[in-house]
C-alpha positions as CSV (number, residue, x, y, z in Angstrom):
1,X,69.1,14.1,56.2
2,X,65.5,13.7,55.0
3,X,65.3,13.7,51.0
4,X,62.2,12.5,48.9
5,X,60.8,9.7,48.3
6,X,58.9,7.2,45.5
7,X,55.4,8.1,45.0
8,X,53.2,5.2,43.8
9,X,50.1,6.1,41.4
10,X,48.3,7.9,44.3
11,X,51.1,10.1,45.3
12,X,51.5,8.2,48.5
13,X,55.3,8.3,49.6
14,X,57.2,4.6,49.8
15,X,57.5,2.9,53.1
16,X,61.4,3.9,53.3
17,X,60.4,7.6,52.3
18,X,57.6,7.8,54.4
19,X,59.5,6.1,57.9
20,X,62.8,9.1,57.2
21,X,59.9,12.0,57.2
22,X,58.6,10.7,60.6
23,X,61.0,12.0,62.7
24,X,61.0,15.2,60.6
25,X,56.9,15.5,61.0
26,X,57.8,15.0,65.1
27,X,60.5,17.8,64.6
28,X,57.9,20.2,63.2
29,X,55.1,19.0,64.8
30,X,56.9,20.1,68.5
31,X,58.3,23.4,66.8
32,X,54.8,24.3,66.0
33,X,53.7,25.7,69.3
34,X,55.1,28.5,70.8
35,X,56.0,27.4,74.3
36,X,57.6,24.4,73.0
37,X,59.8,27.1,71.0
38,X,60.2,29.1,74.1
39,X,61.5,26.2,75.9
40,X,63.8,25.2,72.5
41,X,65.4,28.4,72.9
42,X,66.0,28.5,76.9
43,X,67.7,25.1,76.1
44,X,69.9,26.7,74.2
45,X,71.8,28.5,77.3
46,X,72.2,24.8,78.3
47,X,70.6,22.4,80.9
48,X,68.2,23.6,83.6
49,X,65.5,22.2,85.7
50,X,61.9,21.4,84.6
51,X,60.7,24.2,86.9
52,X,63.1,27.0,85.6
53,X,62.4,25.6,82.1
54,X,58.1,25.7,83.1
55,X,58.5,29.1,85.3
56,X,58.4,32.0,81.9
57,X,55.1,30.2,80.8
58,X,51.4,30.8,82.1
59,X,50.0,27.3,82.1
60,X,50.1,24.6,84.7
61,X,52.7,21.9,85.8
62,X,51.0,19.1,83.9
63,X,50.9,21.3,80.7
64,X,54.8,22.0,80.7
65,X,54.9,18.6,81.4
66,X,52.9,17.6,78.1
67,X,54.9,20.2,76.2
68,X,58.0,18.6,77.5
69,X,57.0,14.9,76.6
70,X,56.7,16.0,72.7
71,X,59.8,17.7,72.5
72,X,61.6,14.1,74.3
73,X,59.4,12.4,71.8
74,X,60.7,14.1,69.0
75,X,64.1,14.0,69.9
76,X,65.0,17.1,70.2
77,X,65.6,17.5,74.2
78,X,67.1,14.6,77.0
79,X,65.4,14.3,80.6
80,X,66.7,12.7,83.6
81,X,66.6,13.3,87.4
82,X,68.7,13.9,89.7
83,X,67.4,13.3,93.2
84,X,63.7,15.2,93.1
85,X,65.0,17.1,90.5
86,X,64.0,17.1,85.9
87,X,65.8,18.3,84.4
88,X,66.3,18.6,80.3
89,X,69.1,19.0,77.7
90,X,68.8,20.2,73.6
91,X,69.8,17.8,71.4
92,X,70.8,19.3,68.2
93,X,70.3,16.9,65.9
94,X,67.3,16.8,64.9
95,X,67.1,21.0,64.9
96,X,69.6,20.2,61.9
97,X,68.2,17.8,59.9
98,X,64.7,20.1,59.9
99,X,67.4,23.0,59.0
100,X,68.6,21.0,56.1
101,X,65.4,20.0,54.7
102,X,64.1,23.7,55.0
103,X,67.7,24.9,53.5
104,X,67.0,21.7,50.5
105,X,63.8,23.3,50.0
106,X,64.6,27.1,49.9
107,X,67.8,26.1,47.0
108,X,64.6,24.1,45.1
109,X,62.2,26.8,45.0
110,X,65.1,29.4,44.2
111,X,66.0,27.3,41.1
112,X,62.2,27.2,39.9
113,X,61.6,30.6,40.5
114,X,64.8,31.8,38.7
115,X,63.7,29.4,35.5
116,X,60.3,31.2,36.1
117,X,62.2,34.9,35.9
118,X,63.8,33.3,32.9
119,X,61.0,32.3,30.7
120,X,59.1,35.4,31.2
121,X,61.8,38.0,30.4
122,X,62.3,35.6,27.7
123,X,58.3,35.8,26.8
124,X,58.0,39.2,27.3
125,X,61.2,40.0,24.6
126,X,59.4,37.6,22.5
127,X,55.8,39.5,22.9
128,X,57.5,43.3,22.0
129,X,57.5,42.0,18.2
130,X,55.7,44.1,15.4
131,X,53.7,40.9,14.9
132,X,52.1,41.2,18.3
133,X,51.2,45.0,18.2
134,X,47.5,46.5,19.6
135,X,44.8,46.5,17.0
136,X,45.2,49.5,15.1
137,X,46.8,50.2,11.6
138,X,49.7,52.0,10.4
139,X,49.9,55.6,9.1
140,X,51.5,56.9,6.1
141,X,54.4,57.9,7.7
142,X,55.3,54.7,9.5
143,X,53.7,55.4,12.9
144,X,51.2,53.1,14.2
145,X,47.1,54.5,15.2
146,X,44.7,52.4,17.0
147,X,41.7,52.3,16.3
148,X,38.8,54.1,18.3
149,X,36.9,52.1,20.7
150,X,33.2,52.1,19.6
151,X,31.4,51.8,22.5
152,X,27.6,50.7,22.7
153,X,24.1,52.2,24.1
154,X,24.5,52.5,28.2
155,X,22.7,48.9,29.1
156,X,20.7,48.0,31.9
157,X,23.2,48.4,34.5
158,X,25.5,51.7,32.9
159,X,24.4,55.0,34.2
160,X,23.2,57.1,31.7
């Protein structure tokens, strides 16, 4: 699992944080194109060839072959051959470890946005106060008038 790190003075991460998010920048890096994905997900149903994992795409043999080579890079599929034949397995684990960090991030955000609700329904209780009422006075019989706006000449760019 990939957690934070120690920043120095120029908010670089440590060596030791900065090697654990490698494998996570591979992760995303390879789940950031769509045939990648598309080929993530036919793994899913289990093994299969090279070509039926290359046939739903519209690009070439040495594209799905590029595509392939960063998803082995980044761990997150297993080729070997069998005869004349690739072909490729998922490997969960690093589909996991990106799910965790996402899932460590989405319970972070959740707690700093609730303390955010927090704070301004305690703000906004805290601005309904007499003290912090509109400009304006008070009438005889305790109700409150604002004043009128007084407004000024039409200027240069007002319509007249």
């Amino acid at each position: 699992m990939v957690t934070g790190g120690h920043r120095d003075n120029t908010g670089a991460l440590d060596d030791a944080a900065a090697n654990r998010a490698q494998p996570l920048d591979a992760v995303f890096g390879a789940l950031s194109d769509p045939i990648r994905r598309g080929m993530l997900a036919r793994l899913t149903q289990g093994s299969c060839s090279v070509t039926e994992l290359g046939e739903p795409f519209p690009v070439s043999a040495p594209a799905i072959s590029k595509h392939l080579s960063v998803l082995e890079r980044s761990g997150l599929i297993e080729r070997w051959k069998v005869g004349r034949v690739h072909f490729c397995r998922l490997i969960a684990a690093p589909l996991q470890e990106a799910g965790n960090w996402i899932e460590q991030q989405h319970a972070f955000w959740e707690r700093q946005l609730d303390a955010l609700e927090d704070y301004l329904d305690r703000d906004e209780e805290t601005c309904r106060g007499p003290l912090n009422q509109p400009a304006g006075s008070f009438t005889s019989d305790g109700g409150f008038a604002r004043r009128r706006k007084k407004f000024s000449a039409p200027g240069r760019n007002r319509k007249r």
